[in-house]
NUGUVO-500745 format. One record per residue (C-alpha): x, y, z; residue in three letters. Coordinates in Angstrom, 1 decimal, padded with zeros to 4 digits, m for minus. Layout:
<sites>
[site [X Y Z] ALA]
...
</sites>
This chain:
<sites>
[site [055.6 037.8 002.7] UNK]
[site [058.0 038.7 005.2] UNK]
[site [058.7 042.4 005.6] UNK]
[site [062.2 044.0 005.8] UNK]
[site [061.9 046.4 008.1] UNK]
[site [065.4 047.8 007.7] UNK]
[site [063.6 048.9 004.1] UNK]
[site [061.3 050.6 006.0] UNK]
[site [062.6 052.4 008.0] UNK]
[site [065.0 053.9 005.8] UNK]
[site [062.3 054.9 003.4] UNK]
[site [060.8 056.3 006.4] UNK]
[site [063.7 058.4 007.4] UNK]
[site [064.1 060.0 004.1] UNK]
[site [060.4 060.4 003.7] UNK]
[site [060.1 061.9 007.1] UNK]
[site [063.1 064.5 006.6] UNK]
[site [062.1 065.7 003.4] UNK]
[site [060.7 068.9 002.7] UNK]
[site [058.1 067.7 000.7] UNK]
[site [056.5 065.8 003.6] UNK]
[site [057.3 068.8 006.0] UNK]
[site [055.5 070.8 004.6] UNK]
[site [052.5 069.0 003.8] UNK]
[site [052.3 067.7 007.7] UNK]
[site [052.1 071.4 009.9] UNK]
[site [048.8 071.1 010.9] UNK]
[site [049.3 069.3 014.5] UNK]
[site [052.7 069.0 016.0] UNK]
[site [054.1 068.1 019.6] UNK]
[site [054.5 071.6 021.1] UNK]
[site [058.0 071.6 022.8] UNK]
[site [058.0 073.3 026.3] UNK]
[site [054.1 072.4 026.2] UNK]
[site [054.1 068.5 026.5] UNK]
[site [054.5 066.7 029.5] UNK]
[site [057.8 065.2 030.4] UNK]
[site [058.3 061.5 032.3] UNK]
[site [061.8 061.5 033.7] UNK]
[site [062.8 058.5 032.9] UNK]
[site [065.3 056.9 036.0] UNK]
[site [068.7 054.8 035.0] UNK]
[site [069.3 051.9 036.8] UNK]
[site [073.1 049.7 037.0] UNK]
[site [070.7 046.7 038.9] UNK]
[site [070.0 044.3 036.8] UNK]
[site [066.0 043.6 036.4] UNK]
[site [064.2 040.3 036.2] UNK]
[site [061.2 040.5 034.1] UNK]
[site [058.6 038.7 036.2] UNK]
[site [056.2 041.2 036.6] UNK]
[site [056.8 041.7 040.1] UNK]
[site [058.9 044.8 041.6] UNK]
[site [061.4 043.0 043.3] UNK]
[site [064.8 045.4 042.7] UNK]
[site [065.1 048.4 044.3] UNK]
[site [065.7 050.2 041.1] UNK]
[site [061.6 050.8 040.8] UNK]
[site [061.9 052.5 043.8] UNK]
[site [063.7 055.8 041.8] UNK]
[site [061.3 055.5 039.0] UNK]
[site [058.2 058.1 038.7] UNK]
[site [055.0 056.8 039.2] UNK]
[site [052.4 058.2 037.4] UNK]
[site [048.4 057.2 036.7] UNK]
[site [046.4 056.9 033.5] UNK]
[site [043.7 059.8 034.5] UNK]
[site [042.8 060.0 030.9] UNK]
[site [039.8 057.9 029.9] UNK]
[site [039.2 057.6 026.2] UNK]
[site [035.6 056.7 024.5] UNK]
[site [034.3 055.6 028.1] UNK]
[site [031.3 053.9 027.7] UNK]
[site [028.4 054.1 029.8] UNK]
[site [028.0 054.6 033.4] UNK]
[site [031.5 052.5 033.4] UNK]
[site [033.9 052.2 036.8] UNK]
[site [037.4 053.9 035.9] UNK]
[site [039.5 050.8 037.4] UNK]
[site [042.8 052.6 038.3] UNK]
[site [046.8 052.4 036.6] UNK]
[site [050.1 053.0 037.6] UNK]
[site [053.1 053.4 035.4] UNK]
[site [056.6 053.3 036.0] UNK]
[site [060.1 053.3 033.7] UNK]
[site [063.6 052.7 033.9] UNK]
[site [066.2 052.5 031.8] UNK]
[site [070.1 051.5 031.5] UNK]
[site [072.4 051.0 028.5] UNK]
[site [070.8 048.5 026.4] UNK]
[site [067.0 048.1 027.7] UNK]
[site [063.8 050.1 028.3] UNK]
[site [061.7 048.6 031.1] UNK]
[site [058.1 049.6 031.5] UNK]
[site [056.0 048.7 034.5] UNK]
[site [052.1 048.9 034.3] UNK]
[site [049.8 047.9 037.7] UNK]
[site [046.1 047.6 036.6] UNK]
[site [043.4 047.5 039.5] UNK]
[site [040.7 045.0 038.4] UNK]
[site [037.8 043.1 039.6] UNK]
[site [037.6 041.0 036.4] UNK]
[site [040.4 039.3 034.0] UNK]
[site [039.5 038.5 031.1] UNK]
[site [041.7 037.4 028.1] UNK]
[site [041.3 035.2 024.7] UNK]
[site [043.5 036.3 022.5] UNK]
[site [046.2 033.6 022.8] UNK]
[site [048.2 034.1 019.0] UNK]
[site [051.2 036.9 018.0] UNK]
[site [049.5 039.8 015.8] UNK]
[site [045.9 039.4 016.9] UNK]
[site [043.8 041.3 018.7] UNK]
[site [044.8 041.4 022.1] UNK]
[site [043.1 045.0 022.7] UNK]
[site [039.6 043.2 023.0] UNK]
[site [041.0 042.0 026.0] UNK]
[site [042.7 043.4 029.5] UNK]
[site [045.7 044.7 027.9] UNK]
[site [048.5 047.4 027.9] UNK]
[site [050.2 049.3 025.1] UNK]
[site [053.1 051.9 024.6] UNK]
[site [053.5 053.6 021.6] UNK]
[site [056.8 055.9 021.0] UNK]
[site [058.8 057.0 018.4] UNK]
[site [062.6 057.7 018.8] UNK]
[site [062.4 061.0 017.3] UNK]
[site [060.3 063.2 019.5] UNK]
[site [059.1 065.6 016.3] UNK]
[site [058.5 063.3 013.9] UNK]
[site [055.3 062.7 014.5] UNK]
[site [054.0 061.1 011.8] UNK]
[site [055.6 057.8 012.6] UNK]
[site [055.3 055.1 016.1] UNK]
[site [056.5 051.8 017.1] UNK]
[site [053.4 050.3 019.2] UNK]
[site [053.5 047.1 021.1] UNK]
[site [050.5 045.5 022.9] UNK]
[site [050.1 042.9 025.3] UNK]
[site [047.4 040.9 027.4] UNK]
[site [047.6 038.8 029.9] UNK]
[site [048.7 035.5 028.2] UNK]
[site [051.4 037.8 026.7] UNK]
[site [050.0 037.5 023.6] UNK]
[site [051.6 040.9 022.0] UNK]
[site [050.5 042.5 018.7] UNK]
[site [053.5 044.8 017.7] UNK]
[site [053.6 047.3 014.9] UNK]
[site [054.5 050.3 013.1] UNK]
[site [052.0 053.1 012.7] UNK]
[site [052.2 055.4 009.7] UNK]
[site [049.3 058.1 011.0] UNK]
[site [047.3 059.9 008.4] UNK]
[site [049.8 058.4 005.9] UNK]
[site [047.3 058.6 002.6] UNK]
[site [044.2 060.5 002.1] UNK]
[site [044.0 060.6 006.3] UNK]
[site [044.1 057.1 006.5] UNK]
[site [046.4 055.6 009.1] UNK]
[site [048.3 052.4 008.5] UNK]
[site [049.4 049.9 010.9] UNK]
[site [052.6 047.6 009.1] UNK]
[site [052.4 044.2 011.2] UNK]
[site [055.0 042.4 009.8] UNK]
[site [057.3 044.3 012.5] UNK]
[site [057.9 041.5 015.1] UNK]
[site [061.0 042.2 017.2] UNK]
[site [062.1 040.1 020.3] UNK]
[site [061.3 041.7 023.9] UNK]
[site [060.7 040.5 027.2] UNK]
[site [057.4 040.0 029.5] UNK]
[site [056.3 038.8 032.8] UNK]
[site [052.8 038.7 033.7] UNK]
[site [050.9 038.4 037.6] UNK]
[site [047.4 038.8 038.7] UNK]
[site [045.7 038.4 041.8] UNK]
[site [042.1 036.3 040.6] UNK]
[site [041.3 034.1 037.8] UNK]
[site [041.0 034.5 034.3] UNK]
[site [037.5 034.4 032.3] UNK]
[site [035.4 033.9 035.4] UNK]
[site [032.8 036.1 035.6] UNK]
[site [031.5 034.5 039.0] UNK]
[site [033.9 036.0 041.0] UNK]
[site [035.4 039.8 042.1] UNK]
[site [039.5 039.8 040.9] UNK]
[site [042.0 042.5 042.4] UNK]
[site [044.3 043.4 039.8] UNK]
[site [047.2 042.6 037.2] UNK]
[site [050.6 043.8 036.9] UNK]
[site [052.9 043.8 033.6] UNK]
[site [056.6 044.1 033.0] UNK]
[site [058.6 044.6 030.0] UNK]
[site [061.8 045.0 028.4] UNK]
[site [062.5 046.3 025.2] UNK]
[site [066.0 046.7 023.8] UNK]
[site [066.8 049.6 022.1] UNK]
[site [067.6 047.4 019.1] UNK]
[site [063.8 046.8 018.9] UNK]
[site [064.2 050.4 017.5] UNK]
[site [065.9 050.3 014.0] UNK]
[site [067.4 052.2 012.2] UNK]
[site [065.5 055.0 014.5] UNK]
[site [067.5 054.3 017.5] UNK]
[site [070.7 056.1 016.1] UNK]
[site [068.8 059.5 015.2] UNK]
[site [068.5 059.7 019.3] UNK]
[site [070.1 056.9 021.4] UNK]
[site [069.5 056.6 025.1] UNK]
[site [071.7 059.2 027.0] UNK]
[site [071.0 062.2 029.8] UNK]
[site [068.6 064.4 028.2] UNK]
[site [067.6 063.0 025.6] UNK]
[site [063.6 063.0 024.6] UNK]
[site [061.2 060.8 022.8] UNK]
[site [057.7 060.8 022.2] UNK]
[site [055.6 058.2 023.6] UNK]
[site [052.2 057.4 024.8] UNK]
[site [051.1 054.9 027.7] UNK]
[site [047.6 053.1 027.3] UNK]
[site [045.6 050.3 029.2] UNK]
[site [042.1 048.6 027.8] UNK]
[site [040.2 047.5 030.4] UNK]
[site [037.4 044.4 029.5] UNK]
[site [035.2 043.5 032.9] UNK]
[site [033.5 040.5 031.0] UNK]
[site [034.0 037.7 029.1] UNK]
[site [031.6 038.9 026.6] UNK]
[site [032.5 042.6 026.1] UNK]
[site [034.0 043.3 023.3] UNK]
[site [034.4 047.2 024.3] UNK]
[site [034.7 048.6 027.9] UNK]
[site [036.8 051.3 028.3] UNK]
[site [040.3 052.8 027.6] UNK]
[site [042.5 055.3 029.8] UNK]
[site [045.7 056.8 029.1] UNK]
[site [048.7 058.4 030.4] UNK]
[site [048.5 061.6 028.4] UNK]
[site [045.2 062.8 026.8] UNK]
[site [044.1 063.1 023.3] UNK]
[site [041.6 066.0 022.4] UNK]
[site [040.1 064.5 018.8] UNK]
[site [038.0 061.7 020.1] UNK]
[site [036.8 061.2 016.9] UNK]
[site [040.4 059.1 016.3] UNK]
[site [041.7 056.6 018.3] UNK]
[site [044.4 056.5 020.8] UNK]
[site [047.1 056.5 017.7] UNK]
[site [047.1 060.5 017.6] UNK]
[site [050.7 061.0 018.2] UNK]
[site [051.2 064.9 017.8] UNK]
[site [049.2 064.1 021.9] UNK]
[site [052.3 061.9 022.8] UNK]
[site [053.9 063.4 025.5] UNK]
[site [058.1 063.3 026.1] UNK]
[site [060.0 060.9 028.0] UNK]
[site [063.6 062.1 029.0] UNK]
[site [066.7 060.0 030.0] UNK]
[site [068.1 061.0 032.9] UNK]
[site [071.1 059.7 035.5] UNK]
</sites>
């Protein structure tokens, strides 16, 4: 069954604006003022997506590291990230660089589960209050990307994740070792995307791109050392204070802001 998410997201809209759901949903909200903010850099070069930093364009963007780990497990080495994004009139381009002394990826199909591998994931919403509501998109290093809508704590504090939500983006991929080899100590990984506003629905028009104006959004990188963990740990870019969740606790999002 394929899934119109035009649908959606109009229910969405009208669910998320009405009064009904307002006031049922006041119990965690981003706190304006409180949040951090990534300024987010414009750029008139174009940008090849080949996971290298080529253009000079990264150069302006802020770099900042995932210093949050989430769920860490056992005496576990916190391999470090850096994140980077730019934007210009049509595209968002995220850049992650992931120190790491083992690759490991299996997850080779669209809508699996490439978080049991080395991945990356950015969640946001282009409505920074509405917090109830997140595109997510997740990829590993065969680019095999799992992307999503998240409806958090949608029914009876359940959180559902609508799959069927498959747009078109671009990725490039590089990494310094070999994949899957236990055997021997790797250096690192680096991923680069672009995701056209479009990707954004019906969303995109509540709060298009332009000087100062803010989303919500969260930045997150799963780290697996071996072949046969399933689990190793998880860091992020802002940090999340209910561990008993997972990383999908959007009223912890922090803002991104578009500037010149």
């Amino acid at each position: 069954m394929k899934i119109n998410i035009k649908i959606i997201a109009a229910f969405l809209c009208f669910f998320m604006m009405s009064d009904l759901f307002v006031s049922a949903q006041t119990e965690e909200r981003i706190v304006m003022g409180q949040t951090p903010v990534y300024m987010v850099s414009k750029t008139t070069e174009p940008v090849i997506i080949d996971g290298r930093m080529n253009e000079s364009c990264w150069d302006n963007a802020e770099i900042c590291s995932f210093d949050y780990f989430f769920r860490l497990r056992g005496n576990l080495e916190k391999q470090k990230t850096k994140f980077r994004m730019l934007w210009d009139d049509k595209n968002l381009y995220l850049f992650y660089q992931c120190e790491d002394t083992s690759l490991t990826a299996r997850e080779t199909k669209r809508d699996g589960i490439p978080h049991i591998d080395d991945c990356v994931e950015f969640f946001c919403v282009p409505v920074a209050d509405s917090i109830y509501f997140h595109y997510g998109f997740e990829l590993n290093l065969y680019k095999a990307a799992f992307d999503f809508i998240v409806l958090w704590k949608y029914y009876n504090d359940n959180t559902i994740f609508i799959s069927g939500y498959n747009p078109e983006y671009s990725v490039g991929v590089t990494y310094d070792g070999t994949i899957n080899d236990d055997t021997d100590k790797d250096k690192g990984w680096q991923m680069e995307m672009q995701i056209p506003f479009t990707c954004f629905n019906e969303f995109y028009r509540f709060a298009p791109a332009k000087p100062g104006v803010r989303w919500a959004f969260q930045a997150v990188r799963q780290d697996r050392n071996l072949v046969s963990d399933r689990f190793r740990s998880t860091s992020l870019l802002f940090p999340v204070f209910d561990l008993r969740q997972d990383v999908h606790q959007p009223c912890h999002f922090g803002l991104l802001e578009f500037a010149e």
